[in-house]
C-alpha positions in Angstrom: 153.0 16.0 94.6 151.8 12.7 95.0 151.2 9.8 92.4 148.7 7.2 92.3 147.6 4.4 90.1 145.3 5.5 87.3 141.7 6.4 88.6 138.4 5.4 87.3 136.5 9.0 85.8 133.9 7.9 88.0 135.5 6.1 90.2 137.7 8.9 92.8 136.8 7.0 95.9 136.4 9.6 98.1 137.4 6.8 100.5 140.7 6.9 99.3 140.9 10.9 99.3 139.7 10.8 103.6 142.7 8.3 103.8 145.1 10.8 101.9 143.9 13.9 103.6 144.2 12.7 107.1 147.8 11.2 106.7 148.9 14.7 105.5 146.6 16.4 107.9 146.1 14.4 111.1 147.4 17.1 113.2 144.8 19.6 112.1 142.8 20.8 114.6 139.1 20.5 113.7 135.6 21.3 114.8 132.3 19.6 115.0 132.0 17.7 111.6 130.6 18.6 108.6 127.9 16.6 107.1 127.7 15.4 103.2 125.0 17.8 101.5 122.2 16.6 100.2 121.3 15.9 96.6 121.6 18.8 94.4 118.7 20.2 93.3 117.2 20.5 90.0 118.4 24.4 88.2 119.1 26.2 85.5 122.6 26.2 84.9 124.2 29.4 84.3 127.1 29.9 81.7 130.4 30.9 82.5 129.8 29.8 85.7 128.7 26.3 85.5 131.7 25.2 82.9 133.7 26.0 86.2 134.3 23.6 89.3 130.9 23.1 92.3 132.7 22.3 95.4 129.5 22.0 97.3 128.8 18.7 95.7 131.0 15.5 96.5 132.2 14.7 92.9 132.7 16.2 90.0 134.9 15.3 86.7 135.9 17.0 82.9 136.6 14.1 80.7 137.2 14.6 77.1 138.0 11.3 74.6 138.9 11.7 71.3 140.0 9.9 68.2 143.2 11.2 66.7 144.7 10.4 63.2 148.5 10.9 62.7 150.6 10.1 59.7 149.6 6.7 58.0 148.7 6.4 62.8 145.4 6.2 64.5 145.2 7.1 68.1 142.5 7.8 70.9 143.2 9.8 74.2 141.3 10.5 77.1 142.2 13.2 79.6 140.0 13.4 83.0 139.8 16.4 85.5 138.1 15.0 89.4 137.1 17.2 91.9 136.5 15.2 94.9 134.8 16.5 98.1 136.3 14.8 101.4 133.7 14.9 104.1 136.2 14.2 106.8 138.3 17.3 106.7 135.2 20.0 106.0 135.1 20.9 110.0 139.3 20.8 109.9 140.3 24.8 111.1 143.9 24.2 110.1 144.6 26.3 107.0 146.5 22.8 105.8 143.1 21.1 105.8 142.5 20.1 102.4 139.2 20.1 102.0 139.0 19.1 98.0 141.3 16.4 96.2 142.1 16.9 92.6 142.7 13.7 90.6 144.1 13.6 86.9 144.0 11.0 84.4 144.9 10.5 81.1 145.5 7.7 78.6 146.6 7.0 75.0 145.3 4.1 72.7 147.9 3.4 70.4 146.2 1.6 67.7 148.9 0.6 65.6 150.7 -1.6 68.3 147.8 -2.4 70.1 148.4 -1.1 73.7 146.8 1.3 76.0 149.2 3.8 77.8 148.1 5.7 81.0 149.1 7.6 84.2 147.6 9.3 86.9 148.3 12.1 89.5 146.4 13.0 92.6 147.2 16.7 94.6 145.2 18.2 97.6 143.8 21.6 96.4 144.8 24.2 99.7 143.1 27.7 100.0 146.4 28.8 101.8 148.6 31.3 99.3 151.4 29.7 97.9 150.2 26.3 98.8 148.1 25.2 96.3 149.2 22.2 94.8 145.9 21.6 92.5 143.5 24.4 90.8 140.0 24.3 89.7 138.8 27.4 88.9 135.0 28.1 90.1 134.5 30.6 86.9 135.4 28.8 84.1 136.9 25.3 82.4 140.5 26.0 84.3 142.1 23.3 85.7 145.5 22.8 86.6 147.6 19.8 88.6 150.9 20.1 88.5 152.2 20.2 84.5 148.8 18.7 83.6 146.2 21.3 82.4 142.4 21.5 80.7 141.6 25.4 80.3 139.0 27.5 78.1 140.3 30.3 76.1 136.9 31.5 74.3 136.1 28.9 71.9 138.9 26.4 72.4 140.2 24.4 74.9 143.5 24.1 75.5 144.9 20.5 76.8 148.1 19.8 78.0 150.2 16.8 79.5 153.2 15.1 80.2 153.0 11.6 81.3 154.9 8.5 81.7 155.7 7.6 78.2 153.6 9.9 76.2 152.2 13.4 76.3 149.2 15.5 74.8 149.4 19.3 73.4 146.1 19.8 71.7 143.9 22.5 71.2 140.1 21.6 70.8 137.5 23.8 69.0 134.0 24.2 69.8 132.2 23.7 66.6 128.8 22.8 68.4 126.5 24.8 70.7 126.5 23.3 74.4 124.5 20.1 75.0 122.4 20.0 78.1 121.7 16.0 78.8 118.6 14.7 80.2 115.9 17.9 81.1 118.4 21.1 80.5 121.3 19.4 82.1 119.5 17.4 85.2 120.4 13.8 84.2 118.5 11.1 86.3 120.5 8.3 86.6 117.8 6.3 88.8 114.2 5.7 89.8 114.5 8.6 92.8 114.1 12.2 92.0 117.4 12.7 93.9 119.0 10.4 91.9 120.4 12.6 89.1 123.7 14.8 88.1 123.9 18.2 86.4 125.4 17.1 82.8 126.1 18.9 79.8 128.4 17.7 77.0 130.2 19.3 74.2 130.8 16.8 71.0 131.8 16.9 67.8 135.3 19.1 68.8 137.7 19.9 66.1 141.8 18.8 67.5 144.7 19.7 66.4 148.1 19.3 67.9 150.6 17.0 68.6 150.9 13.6 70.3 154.5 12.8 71.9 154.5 8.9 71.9 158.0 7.8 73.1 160.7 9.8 70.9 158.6 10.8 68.3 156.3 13.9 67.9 153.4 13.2 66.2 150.9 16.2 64.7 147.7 14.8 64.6 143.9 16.0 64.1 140.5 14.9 64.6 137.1 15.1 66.6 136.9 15.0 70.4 134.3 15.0 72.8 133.9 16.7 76.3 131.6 15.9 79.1 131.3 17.8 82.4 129.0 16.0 85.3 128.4 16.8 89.0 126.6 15.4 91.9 126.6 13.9 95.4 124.2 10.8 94.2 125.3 9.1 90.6 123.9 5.8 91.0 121.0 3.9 92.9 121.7 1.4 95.7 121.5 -1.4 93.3 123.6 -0.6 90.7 127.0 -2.4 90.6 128.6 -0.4 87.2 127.7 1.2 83.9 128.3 0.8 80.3 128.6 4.1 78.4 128.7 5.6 74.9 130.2 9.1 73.3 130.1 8.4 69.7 131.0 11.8 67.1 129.2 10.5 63.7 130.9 11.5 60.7 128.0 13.2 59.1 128.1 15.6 62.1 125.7 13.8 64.7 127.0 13.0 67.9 125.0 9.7 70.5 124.9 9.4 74.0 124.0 6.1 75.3 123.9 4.3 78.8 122.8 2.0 81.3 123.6 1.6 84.8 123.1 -2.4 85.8 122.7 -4.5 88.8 124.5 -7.4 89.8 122.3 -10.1 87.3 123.7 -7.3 84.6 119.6 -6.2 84.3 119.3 -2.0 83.7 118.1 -0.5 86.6 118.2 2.8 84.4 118.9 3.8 82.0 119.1 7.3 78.8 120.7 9.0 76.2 120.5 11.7 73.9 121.2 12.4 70.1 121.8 15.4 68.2 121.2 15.5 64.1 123.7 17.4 62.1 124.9 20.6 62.4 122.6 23.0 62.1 120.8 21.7 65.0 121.0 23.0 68.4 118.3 21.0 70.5 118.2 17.3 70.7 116.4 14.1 71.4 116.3 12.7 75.0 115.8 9.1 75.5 114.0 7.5 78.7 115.0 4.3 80.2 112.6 2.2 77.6 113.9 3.4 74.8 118.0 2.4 75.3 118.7 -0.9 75.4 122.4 -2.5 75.5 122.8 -6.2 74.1 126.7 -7.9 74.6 127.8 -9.7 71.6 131.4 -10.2 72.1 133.2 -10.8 75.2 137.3 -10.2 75.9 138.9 -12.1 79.0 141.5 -10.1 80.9 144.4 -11.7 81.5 145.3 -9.7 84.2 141.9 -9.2 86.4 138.9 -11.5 86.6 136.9 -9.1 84.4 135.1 -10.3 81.1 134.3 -7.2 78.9 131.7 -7.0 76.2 134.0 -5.3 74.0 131.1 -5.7 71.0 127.6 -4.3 71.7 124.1 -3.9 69.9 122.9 -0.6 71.4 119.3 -0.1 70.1 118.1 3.9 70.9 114.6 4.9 70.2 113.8 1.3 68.2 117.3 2.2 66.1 120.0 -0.9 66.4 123.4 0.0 66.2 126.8 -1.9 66.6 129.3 -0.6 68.9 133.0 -2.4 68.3 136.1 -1.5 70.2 139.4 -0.4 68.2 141.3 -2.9 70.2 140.5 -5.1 72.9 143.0 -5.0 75.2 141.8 -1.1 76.8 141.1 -2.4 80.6 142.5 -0.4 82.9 143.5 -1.8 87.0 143.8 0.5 89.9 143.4 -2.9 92.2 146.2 -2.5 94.1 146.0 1.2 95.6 142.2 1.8 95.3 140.1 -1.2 94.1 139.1 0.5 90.8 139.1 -2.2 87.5 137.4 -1.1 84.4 137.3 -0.6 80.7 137.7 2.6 79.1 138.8 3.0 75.4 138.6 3.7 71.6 135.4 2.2 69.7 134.0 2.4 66.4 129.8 2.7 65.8 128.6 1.0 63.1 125.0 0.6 61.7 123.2 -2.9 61.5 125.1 -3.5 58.0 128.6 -2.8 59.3 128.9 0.5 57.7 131.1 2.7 59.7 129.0 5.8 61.1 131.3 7.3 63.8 133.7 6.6 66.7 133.9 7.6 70.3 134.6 6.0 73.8 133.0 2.9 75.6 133.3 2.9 79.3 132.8 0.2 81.6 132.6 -0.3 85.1 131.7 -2.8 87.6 132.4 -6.2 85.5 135.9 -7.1 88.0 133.6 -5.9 91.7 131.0 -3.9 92.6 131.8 0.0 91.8 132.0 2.1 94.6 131.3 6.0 94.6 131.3 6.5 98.3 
């Protein structure tokens, strides 16, 4: 088993998974190299089947956030499944080859005491028996590295973890149909046709459970959100990052907003969806003209050059809304193993009077340097 610094969800750097591979596998004998597919193309996806693991396509990630109440506690977590593709070792013979990387994140928000707690494995996935040191099923949500684990049991998804400082046993409940993002699950996420990922999301999940934070135990329950994306092409040549919204409203409605940006921090493109209350199975897409994100607060890092909008005006379909992180201080720094810096964390949504409607995650990515999928 191997350990890394914690991973951008977005962010694997299959650069960084060639470099792995070939220092455990240098001897391997290979053949004439194998060439990056192309661009998915534009399906139906299929259930079962497509809640389990593409390893035709370079990346793929599970990541499910969620906002957790304890005893007189608040709490968020995030917990991220990556499959990464390594184009170097697909013509590698050698039954040692490791041909997919498997990285693991998760992360804990402790409100209270204002700090962000996170860790971060990494594990080749081998198609030798008895070598497999990482699992992502091809069938179904089951996913396993090491004692870290995101599987489907009918309704409910099981989570498990044990990490530096704090662990996760939760049990998350589908209380929503399946939500297909963008045109039945093909997201665009540029101006090219082949710039796109199959994405579906499930909000709105019930938890229950326990949080282990130090030497306590702490039951907790609340509403999570899961989001399952694939592709070989996430973002146009001139996008440097993202910023990115999965808000669960408390009357039931769950928001999708984002915007990938260049390096003058204009949307080169940009979308969203939102679902009404329950009842309601379909939902409203939103082109690139009808999202728009405005920064209205900035936090510094002291530890990277980064400068956050930690505050936002998010206006969907001529509707403005305030996004407002819990706590600042949610930046997460890979800079020293793999180049990732970003901000990932706990956030409230609010309507233009300040009234509390929901909360969810903001991600960000590309405000330290230039994101880099590839």
């Amino acid at each position: 088993m191997s350990y890394h610094p914690l991973l951008n969800r977005r962010n694997c750097l299959i650069g960084l998974g060639g470099s792995v591979l070939w220092n455990q596998g240098r001897q391997a004998q290979a053949s004439t190299p194998v060439p990056t597919p192309l661009a998915p193309v534009q399906r139906r996806l299929e259930f079962p089947r497509d809640l389990g693991s593409h390893p035709d396509t370079a990346l793929e990630w599970w990541y499910v956030t969620g906002a957790l109440q304890a005893p007189n506690r608040s709490l968020g977590f995030q917990l991220t499944f990556f499959r990464s593709r390594v184009p170097s070792t697909q013509g590698m013979r050698s039954a040692f080859a490791a041909k997919q990387l498997i990285f693991a994140q998760a992360a804990l928000t402790d409100v209270a005491n204002s700090r962000l707690l996170h860790d971060q494995r990494i594990a080749r996935v081998s198609d030798t028996a008895g070598m497999n040191l990482a699992y992502a099923s091809q069938n179904d949500t089951r996913l396993q590295l090491d004692n870290w684990s995101l599987q489907r049991q009918n309704r409910h998804y099981l989570a498990a973890v044990q990490a530096q400082g704090f662990s996760l046993n939760l049990k998350l409940t589908e209380t929503q149909p399946l939500l297909l993002q963008g045109n039945q699950g093909w997201s665009r996420k540029g101006p090219l046709a082949t710039q796109a990922s199959f994405y579906y999301s499930l909000p709105q999940l019930q938890v229950q459970g326990d949080v282990g934070l130090g030497s306590q135990r702490l039951p907790v329950q609340g509403r999570a959100w899961l989001d399952h994306e694939w592709s070989n092409a996430f973002m146009p040549p001139d996008a440097v990052g993202w910023d990115w919204i999965g808000m669960n409203l408390l009357d039931g409605s769950a928001l999708t907003a984002f915007r990938l940006r260049n390096a003058a921090g204009q949307s080169v493109w940009a979308g969203g969806s939102w679902r009404a209350a329950p009842g309601q199975t379909q939902a409203l897409m939103f082109a690139p003209d009808q999202v728009s994100f405005k920064p209205l607060r900035h936090w510094k890092s002291a530890a990277t050059p980064a400068s956050y909008p930690i505050e936002w005006e998010v206006i969907v379909d001529k509707r403005r809304l305030m996004v407002r992180a819990v706590i600042d201080a949610q930046e997460l720094d890979s800079s020293r193993s793999t180049g990732a810096v970003y901000w990932e964390g706990l956030s409230e949504l609010l309507d233009e009077h300040g009234q509390a409607l929901g909360r969810g995650y903001l991600e960000m990515t590309g405000y330290a340097r230039p994101l880099q999928l590839g």
